[in-house]
ZATI-530941 format. One record per residue: residue in one letter; x, y, z of N, C-alpha, C, O, CB in turn. Coordinates in steps of 0.02 Angstrom, whole numbers, padded with zeros to 5 digits, always signed. Glycine has a CB too. Example, Ala and Ser with C-alpha at 12.3 -4.5 7.8 and 13.67 -1.06 7.14 Angstrom:
a+00660-00284+00390+00615-00225+00390+00660-00165+00390+00712-00166+00423+00565-00224+00452 s+00642-00112+00354+00684-00053+00357+00645+00002+00394+00670+00057+00402+00704-00030+00286 
//
This chain:
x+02685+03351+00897+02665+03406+00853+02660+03381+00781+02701+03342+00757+02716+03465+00858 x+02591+03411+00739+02586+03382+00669+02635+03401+00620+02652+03460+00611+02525+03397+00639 x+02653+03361+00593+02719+03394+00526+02702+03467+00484+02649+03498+00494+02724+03328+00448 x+02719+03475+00468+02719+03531+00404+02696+03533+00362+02736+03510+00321+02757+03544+00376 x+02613+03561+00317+02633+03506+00259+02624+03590+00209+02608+03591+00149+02559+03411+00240 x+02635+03641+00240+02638+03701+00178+02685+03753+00226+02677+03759+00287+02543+03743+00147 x+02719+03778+00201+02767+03833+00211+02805+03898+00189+02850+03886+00148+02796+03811+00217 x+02801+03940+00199+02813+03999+00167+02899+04030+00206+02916+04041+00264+02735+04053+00183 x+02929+04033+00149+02979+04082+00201+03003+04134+00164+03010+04124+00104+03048+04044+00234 x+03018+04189+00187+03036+04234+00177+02984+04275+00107+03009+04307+00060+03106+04215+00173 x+02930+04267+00114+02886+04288+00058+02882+04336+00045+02877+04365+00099+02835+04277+00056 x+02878+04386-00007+02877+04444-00024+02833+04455-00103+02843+04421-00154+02950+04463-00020 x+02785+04510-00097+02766+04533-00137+02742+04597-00136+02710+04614-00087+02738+04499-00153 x+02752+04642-00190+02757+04730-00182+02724+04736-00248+02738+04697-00294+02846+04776-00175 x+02657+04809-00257+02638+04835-00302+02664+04887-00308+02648+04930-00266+02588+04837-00306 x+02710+04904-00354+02728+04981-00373+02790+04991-00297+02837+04955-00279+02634+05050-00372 x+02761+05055-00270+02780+05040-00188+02761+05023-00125+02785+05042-00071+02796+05073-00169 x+02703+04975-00141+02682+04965-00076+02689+04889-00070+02661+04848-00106+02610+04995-00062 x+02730+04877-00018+02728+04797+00000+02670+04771+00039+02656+04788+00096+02788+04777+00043 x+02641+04731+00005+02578+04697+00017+02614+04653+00054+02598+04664+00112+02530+04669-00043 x+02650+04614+00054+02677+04528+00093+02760+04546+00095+02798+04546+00046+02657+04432+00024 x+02776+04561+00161+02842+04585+00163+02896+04548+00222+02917+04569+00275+02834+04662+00176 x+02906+04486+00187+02974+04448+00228+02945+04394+00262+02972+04371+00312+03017+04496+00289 x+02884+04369+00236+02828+04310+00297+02851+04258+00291+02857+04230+00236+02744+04292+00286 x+02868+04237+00342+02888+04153+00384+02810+04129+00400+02775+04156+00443+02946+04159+00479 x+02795+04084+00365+02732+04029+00379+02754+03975+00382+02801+03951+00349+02676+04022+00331 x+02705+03937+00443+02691+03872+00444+02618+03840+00450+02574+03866+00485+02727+03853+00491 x+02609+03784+00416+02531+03771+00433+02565+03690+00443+02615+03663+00417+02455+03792+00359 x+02517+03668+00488+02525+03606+00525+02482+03555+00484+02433+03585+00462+02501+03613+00606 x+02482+03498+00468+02436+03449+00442+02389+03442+00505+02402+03435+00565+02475+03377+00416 x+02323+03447+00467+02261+03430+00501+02217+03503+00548+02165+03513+00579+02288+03365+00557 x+02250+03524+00535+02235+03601+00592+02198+03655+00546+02210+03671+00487+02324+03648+00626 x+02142+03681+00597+02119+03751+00565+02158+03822+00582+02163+03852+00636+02044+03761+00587 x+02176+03834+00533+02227+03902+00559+02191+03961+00526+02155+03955+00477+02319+03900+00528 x+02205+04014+00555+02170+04063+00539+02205+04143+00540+02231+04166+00591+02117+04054+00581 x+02199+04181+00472+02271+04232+00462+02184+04296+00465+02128+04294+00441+02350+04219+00350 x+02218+04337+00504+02171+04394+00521+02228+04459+00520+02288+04453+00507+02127+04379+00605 x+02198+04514+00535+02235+04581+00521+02187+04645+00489+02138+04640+00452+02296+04562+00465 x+02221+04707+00516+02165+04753+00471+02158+04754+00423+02193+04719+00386+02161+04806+00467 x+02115+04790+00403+02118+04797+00316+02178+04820+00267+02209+04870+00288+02068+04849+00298 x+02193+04803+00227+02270+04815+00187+02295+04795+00226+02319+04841+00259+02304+04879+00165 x+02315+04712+00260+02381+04696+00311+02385+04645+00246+02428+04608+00269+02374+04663+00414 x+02371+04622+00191+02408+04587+00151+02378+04512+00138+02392+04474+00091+02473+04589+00180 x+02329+04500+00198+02299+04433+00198+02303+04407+00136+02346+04369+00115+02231+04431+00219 x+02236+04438+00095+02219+04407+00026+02296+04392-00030+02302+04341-00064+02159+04469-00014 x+02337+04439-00028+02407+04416-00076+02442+04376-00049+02490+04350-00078+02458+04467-00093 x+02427+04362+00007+02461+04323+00065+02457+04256+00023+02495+04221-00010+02417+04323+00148 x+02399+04256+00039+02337+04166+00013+02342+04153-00057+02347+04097-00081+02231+04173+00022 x+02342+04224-00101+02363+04207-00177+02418+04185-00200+02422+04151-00250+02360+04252-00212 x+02488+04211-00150+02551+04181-00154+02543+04105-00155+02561+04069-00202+02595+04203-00098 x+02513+04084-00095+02527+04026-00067+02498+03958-00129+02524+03904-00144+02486+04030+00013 x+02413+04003-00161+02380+03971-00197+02413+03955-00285+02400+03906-00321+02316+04010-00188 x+02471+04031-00304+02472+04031-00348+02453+04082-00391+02474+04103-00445+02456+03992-00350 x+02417+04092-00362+02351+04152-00413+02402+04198-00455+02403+04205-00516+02287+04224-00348 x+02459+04238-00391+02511+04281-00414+02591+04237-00389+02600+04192-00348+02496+04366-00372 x+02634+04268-00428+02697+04253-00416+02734+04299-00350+02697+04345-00332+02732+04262-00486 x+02787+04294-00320+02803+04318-00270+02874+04324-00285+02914+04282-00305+02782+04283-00214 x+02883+04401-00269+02960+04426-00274+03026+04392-00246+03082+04400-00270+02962+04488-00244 x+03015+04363-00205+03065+04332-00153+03026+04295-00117+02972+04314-00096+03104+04379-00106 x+03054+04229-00104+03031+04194-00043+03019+04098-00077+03026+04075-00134+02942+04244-00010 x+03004+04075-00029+02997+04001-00066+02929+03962-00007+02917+03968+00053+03098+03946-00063 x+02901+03928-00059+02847+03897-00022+02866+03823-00060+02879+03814-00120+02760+03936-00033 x+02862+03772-00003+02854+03719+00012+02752+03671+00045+02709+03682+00087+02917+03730+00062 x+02766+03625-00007+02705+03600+00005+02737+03521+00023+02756+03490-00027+02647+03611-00064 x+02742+03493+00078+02758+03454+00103+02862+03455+00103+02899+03490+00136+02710+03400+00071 x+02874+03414+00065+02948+03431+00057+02962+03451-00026+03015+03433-00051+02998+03360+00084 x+02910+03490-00068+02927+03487-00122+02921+03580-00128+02879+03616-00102+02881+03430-00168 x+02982+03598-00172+02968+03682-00188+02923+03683-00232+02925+03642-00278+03028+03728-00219 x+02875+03727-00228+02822+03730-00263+02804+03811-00285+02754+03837-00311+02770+03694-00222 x+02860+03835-00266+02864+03922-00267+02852+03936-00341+02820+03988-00350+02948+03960-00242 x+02871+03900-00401+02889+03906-00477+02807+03898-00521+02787+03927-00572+02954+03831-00501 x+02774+03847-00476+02714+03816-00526+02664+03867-00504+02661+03905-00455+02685+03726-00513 x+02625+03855-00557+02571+03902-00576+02487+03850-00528+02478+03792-00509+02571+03907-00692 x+02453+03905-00526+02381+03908-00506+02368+03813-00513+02376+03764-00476+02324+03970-00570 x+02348+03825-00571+02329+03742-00593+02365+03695-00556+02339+03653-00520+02346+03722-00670 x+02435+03704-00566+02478+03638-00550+02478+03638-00466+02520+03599-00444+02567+03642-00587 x+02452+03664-00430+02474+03704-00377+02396+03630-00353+02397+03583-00313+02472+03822-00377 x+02342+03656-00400+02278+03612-00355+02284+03539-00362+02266+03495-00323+02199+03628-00383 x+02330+03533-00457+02335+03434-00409+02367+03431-00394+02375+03370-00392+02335+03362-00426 x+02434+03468-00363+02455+03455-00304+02420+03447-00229+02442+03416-00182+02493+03493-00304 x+02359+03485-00233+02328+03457-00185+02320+03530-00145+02325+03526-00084+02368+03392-00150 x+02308+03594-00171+02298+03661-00129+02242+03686-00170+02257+03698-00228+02367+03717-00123 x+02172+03698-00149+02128+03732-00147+02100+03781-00119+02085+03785-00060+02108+03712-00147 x+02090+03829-00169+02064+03907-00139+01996+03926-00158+01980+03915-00217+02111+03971-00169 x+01941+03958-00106+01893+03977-00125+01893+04061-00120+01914+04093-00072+01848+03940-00092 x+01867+04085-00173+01892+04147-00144+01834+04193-00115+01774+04179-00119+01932+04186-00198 x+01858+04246-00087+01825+04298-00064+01745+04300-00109+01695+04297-00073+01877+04367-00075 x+01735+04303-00169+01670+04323-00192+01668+04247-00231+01710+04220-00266+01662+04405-00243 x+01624+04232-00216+01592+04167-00265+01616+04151-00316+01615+04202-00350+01532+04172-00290 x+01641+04106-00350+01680+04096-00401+01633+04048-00444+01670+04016-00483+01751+04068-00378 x+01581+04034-00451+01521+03966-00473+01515+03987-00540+01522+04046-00557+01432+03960-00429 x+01501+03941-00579+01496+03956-00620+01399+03954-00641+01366+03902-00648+01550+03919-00649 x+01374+04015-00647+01297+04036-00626+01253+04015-00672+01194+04019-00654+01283+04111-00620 x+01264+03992-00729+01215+03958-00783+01214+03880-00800+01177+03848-00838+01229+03991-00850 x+01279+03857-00752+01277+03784-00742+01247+03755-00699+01245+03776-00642+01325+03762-00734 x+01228+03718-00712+01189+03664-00627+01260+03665-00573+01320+03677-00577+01163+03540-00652 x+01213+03644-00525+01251+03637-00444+01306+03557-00485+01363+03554-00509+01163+03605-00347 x+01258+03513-00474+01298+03452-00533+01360+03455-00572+01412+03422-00567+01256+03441-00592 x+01342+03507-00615+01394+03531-00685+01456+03576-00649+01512+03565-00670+01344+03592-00754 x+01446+03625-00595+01488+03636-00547+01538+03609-00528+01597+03623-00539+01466+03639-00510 x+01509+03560-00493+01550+03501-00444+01580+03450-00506+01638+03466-00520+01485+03448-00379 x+01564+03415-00531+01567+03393-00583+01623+03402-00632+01646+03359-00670+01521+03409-00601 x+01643+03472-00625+01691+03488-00651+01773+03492-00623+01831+03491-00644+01667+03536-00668 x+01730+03497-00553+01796+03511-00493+01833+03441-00507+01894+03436-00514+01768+03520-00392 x+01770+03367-00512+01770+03301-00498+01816+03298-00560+01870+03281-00537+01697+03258-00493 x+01822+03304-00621+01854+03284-00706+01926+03311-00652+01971+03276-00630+01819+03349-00810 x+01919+03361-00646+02007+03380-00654+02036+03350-00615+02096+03367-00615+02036+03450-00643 x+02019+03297-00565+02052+03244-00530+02077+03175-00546+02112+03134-00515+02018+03236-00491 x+02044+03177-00611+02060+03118-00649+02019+03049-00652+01962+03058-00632+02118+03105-00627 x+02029+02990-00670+01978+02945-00650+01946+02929-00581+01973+02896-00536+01998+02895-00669 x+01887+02955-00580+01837+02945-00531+01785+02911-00550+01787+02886-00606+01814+02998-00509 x+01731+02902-00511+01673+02874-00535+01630+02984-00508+01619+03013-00454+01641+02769-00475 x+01623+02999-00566+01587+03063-00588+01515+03080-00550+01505+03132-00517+01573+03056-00669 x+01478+03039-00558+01417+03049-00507+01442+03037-00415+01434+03076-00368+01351+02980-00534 x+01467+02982-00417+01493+02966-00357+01513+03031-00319+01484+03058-00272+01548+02919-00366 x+01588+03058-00361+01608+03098-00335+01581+03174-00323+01601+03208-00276+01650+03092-00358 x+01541+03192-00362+01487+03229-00348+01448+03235-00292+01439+03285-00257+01455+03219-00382 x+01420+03170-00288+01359+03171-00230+01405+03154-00164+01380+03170-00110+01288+03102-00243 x+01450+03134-00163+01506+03131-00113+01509+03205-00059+01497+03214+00000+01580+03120-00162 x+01534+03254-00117+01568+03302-00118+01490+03357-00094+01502+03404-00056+01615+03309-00197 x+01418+03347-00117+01368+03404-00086+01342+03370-00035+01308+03401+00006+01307+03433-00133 x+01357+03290-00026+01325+03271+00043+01368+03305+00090+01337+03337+00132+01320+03190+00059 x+01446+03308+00096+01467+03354+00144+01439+03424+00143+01470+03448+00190+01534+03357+00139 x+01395+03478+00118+01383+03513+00116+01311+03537+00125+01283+03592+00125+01411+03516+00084 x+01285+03446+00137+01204+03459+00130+01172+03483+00093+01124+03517+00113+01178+03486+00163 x+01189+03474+00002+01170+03514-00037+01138+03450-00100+01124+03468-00158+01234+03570-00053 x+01132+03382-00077+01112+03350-00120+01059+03376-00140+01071+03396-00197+01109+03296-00107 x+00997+03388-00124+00925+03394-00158+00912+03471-00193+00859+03499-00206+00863+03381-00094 x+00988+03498-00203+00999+03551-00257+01009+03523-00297+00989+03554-00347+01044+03598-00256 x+01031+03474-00312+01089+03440-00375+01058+03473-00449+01093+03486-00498+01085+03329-00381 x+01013+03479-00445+00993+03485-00521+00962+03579-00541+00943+03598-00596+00917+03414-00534 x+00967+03626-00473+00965+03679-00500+01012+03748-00527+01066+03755-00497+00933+03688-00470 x+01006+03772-00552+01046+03814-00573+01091+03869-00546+01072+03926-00535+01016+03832-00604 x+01149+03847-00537+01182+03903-00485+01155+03955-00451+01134+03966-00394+01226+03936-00513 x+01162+03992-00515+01136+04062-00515+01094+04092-00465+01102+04140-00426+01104+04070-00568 x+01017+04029-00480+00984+04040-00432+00962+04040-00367+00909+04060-00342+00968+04033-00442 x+01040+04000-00331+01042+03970-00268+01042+04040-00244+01050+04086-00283+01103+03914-00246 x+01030+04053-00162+01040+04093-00122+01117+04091-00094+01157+04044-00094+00991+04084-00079 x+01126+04173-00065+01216+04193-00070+01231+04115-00041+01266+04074-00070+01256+04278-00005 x+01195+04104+00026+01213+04065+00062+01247+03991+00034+01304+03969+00041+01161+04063+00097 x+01189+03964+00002+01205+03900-00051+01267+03918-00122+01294+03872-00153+01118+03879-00091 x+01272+03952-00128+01320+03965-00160+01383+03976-00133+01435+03964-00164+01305+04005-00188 x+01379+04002-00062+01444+03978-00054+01470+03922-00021+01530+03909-00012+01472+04018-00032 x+01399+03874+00004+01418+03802-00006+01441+03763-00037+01483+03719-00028+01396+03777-00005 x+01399+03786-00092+01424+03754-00173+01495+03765-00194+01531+03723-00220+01382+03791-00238 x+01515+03842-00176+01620+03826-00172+01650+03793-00150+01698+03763-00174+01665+03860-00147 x+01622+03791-00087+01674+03731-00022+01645+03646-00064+01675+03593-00053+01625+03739+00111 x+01602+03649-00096+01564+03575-00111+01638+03567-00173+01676+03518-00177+01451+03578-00154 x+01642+03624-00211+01708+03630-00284+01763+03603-00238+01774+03543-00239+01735+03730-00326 x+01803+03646-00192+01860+03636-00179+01864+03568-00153+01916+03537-00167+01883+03683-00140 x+01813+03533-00115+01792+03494-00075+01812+03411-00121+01840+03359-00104+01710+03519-00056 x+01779+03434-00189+01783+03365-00231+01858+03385-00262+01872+03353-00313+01711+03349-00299 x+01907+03430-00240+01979+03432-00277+01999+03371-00230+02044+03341-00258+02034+03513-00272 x+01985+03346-00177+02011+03290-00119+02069+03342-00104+02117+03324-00139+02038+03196-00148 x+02087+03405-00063+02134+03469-00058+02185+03413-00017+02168+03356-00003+02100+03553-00008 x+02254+03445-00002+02287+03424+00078+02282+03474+00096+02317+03479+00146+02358+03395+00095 x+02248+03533+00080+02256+03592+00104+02200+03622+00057+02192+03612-00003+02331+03621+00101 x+02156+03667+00106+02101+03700+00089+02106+03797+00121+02104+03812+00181+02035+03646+00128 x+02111+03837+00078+02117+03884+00084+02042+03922+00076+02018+03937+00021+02169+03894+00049 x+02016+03933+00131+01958+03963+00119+01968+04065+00138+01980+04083+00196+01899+03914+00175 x+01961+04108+00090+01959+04172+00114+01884+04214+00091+01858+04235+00040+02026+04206+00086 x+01867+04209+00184+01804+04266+00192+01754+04216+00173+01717+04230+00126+01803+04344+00137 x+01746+04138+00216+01701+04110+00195+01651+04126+00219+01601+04108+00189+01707+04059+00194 x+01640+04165+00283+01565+04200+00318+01532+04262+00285+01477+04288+00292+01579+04228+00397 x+01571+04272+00259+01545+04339+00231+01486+04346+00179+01491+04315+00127+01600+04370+00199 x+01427+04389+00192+01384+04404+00176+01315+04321+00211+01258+04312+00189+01407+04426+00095 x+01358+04270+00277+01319+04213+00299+01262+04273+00322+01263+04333+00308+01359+04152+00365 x+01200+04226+00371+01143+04243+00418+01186+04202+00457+01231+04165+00436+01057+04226+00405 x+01166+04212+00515+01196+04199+00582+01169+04138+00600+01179+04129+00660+01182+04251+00635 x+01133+04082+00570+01117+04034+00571+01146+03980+00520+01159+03921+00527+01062+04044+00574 x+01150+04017+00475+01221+03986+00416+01293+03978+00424+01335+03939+00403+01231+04029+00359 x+01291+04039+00471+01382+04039+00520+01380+03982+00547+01418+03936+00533+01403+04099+00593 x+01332+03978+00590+01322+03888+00637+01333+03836+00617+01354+03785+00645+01262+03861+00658 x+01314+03850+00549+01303+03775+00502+01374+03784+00486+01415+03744+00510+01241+03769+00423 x+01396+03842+00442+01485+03828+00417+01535+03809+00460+01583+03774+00444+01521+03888+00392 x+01521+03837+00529+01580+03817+00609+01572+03742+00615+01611+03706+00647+01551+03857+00704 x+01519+03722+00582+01495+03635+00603+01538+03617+00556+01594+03601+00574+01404+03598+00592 x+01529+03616+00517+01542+03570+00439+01625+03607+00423+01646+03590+00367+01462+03598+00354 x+01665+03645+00455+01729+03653+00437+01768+03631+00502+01829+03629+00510+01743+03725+00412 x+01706+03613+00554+01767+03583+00600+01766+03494+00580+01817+03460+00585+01748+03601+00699 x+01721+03475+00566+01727+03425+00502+01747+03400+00456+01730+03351+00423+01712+03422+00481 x+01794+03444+00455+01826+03430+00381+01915+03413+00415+01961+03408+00375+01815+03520+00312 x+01926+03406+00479+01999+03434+00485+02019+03331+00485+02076+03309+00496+02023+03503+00584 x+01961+03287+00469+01998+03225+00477+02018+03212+00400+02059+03167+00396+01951+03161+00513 x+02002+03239+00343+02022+03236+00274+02050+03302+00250+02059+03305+00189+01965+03215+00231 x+02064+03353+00282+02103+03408+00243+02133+03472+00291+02090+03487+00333+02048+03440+00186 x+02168+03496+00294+02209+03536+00327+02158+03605+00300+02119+03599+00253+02299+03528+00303 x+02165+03659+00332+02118+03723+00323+02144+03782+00347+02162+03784+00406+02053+03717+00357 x+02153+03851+00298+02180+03883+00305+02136+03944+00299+02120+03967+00244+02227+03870+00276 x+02116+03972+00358+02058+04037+00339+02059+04105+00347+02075+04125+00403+02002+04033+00370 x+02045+04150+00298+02053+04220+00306+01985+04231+00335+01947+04200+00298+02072+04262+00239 x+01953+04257+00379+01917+04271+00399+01902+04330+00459+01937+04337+00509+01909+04225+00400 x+01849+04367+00445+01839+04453+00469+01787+04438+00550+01775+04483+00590+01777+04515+00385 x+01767+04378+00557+01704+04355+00614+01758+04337+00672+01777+04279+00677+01643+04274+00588 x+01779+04380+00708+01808+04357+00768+01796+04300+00810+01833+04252+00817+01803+04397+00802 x+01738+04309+00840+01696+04245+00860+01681+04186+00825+01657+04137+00852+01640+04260+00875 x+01700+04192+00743+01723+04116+00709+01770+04107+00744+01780+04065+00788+01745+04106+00631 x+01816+04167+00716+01897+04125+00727+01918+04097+00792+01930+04037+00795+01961+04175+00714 x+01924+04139+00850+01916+04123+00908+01895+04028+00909+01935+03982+00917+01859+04180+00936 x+01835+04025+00901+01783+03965+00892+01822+03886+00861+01835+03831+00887+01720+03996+00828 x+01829+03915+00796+01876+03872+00754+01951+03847+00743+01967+03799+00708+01870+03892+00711 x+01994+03890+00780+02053+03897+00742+02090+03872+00817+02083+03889+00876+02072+03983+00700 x+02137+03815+00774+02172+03816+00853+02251+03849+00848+02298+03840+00886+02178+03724+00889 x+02248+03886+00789+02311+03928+00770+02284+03992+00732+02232+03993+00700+02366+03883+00720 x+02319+04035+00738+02303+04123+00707+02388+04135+00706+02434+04123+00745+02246+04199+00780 x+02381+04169+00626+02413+04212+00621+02391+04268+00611+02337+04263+00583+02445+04201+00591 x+02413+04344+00624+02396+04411+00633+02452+04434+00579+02513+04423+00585+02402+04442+00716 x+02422+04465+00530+02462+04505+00489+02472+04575+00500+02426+04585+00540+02441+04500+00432 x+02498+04629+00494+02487+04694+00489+02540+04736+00445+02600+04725+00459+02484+04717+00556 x+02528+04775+00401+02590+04793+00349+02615+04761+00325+02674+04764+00342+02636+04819+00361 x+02600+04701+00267+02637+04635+00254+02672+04589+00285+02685+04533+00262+02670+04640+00223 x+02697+04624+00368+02716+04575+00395+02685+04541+00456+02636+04567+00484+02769+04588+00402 x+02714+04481+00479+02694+04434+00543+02710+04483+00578+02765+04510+00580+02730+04361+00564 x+02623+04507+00631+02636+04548+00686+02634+04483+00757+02674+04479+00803+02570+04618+00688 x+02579+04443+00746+02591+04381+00814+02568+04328+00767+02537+04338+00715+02535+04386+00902 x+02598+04242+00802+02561+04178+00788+02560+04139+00836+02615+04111+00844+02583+04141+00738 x+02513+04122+00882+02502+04075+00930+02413+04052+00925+02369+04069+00886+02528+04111+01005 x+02416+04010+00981+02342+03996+01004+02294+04057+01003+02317+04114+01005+02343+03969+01078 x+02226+04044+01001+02174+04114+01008+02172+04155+01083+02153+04211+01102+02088+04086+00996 x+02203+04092+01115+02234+04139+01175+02278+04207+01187+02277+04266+01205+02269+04101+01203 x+02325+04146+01159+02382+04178+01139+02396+04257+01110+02441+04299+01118+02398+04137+01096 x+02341+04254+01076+02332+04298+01026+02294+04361+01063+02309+04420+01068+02292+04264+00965 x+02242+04325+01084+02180+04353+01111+02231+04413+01164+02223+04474+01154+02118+04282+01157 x+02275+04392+01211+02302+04427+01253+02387+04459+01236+02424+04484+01278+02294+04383+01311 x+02399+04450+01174+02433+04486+01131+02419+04543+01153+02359+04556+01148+02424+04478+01067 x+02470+04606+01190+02470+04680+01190+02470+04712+01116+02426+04754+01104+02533+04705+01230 x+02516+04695+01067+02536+04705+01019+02485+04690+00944+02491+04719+00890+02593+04673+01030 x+02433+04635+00962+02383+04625+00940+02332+04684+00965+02327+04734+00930+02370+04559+00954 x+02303+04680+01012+02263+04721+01062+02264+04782+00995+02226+04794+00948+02308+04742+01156 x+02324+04809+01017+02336+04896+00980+02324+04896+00905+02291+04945+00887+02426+04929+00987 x+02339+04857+00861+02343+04846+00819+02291+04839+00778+02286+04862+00721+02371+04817+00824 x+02231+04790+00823+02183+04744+00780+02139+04742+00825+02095+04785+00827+02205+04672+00755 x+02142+04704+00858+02066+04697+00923+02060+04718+00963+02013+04701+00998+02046+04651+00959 x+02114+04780+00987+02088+04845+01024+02042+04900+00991+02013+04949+01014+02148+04882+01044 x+02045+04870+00920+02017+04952+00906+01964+04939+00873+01942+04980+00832+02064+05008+00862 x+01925+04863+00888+01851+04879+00856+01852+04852+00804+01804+04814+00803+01827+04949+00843 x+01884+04849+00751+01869+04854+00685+01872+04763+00695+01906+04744+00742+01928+04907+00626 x+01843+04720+00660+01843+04667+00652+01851+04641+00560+01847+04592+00524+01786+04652+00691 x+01866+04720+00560+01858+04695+00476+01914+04663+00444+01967+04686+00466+01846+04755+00427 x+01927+04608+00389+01974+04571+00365+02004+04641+00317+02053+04635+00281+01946+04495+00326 
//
């Protein structure tokens, strides 16, 4: 079995009175696509912001290999080596695809800058954009162009949430290709609403519901979860 290399225990985070992330035991395995699903309001997204940083967390401690990392902030969190793309496009829209990546490439420190660039959109198949303007890419290429950002952080851990969302069903094909691709240089952690991704991709699921762990096993596992069933994929809704 692969080591550990991010961990959550006992996590907690509450707005006002509602506990968004309430008492979660995580594990993510080095090298594995795992995948955290649940209805809507089960906490996913504060889940992933804990883990990323974004927000602080009331109780609980996360570990990124054997180091506590519960204290540091957003920034310190990515050269440590945890990247998040989030839910809506994060690009910056009046810069080139280039100036993008480019930027992801500086905050890593000495690189060779073009190198790491064209490195980072050949995984994405996005070289012969290099020189146009975010903005104008289609949803699709744009949210290549995120995974191309997080991609040149070199992650040990890549947190992607709701990377299908708003794909064509021929772009899903292409992202299931190119993220099962990625598991020999970076560990992957996905919120995602496409059942038939996850299923597809993930050889681990966690199921959230009310801030807390309702199941975590295989898509099997999961798949024939009673307790899942009622909860989540008995009732239709596939929505994150």
């Amino acid at each position: 079995m692969a080591a550990v290399i991010l961990q959550a225990t006992g996590l907690a985070k509450a707005f006002g009175g509602l506990k968004a992330v309430d008492g979660v035991d995580f594990a993510l395995r080095a090298g594995e696509i795992h995948a955290l699903i649940g209805p809507n309001g089960a906490g996913k997204t504060t889940f992933v912001s804990l883990l990323s940083g974004r927000i602080a967390p009331d109780a609980g401690r996360i570990e990124l290999g054997e180091e506590d990392i519960t204290a540091l902030p957003a920034h310190a969190r990515v050269r440590k080596g945890i990247a998040y793309t989030f839910q809506i496009t994060s690009i910056y829209p009046r810069l080139s695809v280039f100036d993008n990546v480019a930027l992801a490439v500086q905050s890593q420190g000495a690189r060779d800058l073009r190198a790491g660039v064209a490195e980072a959109l050949g995984r994405v198949g996005m070289e012969s954009l290099v020189s146009q303007e975010a903005g104008t890419l289609s949803y699709g290429h744009q949210r290549l162009l995120e995974l191309a950002m997080g991609l040149a952080l070199k992650p040990r851990v890549l947190i992607l949430d709701e990377p299908t969302q708003g794909l064509a069903a021929g772009e899903i094909d292409g992202f299931v290709a190119l993220v099962r691709g990625l598991v020999s240089e970076t560990t992957v952690l996905m919120i995602e609403h496409n059942m038939e991704v996850v299923m597809d991709l993930a050889q681990r699921i966690t199921v959230l519901n009310f801030g807390q762990v309702l199941a975590q096993g295989t898509p099997a596992e999961i798949r024939a979860n009673p307790a899942v069933q009622a909860a989540y994929l008995g009732t239709g809704d596939a929505a994150a």
